[in-house]
Every structure is written in structure tokens, then in C-alpha cells.
C-alpha positions in Angstrom: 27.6 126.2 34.5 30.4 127.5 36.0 33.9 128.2 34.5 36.9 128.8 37.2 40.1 130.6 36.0 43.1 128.7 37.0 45.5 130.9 35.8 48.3 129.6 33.1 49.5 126.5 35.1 45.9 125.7 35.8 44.4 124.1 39.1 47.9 122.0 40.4 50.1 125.5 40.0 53.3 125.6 38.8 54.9 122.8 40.8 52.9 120.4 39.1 55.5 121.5 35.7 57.4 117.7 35.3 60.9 119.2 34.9 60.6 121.3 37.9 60.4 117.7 40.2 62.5 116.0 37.8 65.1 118.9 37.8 64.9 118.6 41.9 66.0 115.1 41.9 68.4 114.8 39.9 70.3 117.8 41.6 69.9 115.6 44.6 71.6 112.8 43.2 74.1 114.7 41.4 75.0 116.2 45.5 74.7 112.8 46.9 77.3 110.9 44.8 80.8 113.5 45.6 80.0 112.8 49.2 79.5 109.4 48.8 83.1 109.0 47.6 84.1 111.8 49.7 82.8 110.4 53.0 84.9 107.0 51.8 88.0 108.6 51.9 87.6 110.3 55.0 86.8 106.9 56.6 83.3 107.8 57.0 79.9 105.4 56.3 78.9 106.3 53.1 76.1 106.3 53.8 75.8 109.8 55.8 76.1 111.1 52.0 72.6 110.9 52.3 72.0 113.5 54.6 73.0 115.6 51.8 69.3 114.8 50.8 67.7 116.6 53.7 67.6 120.8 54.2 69.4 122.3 56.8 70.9 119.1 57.9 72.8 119.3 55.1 74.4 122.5 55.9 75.2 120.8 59.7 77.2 118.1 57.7 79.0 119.9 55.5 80.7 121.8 58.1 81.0 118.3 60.5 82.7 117.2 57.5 84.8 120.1 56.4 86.3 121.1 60.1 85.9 117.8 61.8 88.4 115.6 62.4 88.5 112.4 59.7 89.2 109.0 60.9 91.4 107.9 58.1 93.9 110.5 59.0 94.2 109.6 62.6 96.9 108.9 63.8 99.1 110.4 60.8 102.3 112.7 61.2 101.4 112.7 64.9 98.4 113.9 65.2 96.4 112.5 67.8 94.4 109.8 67.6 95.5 106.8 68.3 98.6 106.2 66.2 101.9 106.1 67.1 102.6 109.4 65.5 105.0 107.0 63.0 104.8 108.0 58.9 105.9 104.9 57.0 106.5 107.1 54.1 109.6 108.8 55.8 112.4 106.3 56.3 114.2 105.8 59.5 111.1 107.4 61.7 
């Protein structure tokens, strides 16, 4: 008969562990849901929140988001974009 050492996780290794997967998910979620609401608000789909979900792309959107130019601020203050540069917050402009 023949006995094989596994080593202390045995034969799946330590990946196989259930809080390392679990642990992995829910740090995906928790990422996904602030960019969700953030991606709202910059009058974004929503739904690109879930790019957060895949490496390196991630990283791409982040910066798209943080230096790009947000559609709900268009045409604000007079910034371009297809407003006409009018505030209706400052009276008698």
C-alpha cells in the first residue's frame, strides 16, 4: 500500500481553505457596491461597477472614472458639453 504526504492542507492545497474563497467574494462585493452608487451619480450605467470584478481592468476604470469627464456635470458652470454654460443656482445668470 502506498501512503502519499500531502503536506498540512492535504491534496487540494491551501486554496481549497473555505474562508480563503469566501473571504475573496465578499471583498468583491464589498468593491462593487461604492461604485455602483458612485457610477450613478456620475451619470454612468451602473452597471460598469462590475468591472470592478475583473483584474487589471479594474485598475483601467478606476482611472477612466477618476480623470474622465462625468456626464452628469456636463454642461455645469460652463464647462463644455452641451449646456448652455447657465447655473440655475446663481440668480440673474
Amino acid at each position: 500500500m502506498f501512503m502519499y504526504h500531502y503536506g498540512y492542507w492535504g491534496w487540494h492545497g491551501a486554496w481549497a481553505f473555505p474562508g480563503v474563497w469566501g473571504f475573496g467574494w465578499m471583498a468583491a462585493v464589498i468593491a462593487v457596491i461604492p461604485f455602483w452608487k458612485i457610477c450613478m451619480r456620475a451619470g454612468m450605467s451602473p452597471w460598469l461597477s462590475l468591472l470592478m470584478l475583473i483584474p487589471l481592468v479594474n485598475l483601467i476604470f478606476l482611472y477612466i472614472l477618476a480623470f474622465g469627464d462625468w456626464p452628469s456635470l456636463r454642461g455645469l458652470n460652463g464647462t463644455p458639453g452641451g449646456g448652455n454654460g447657465s447655473n440655475p443656482s446663481i440668480p440673474g445668470r
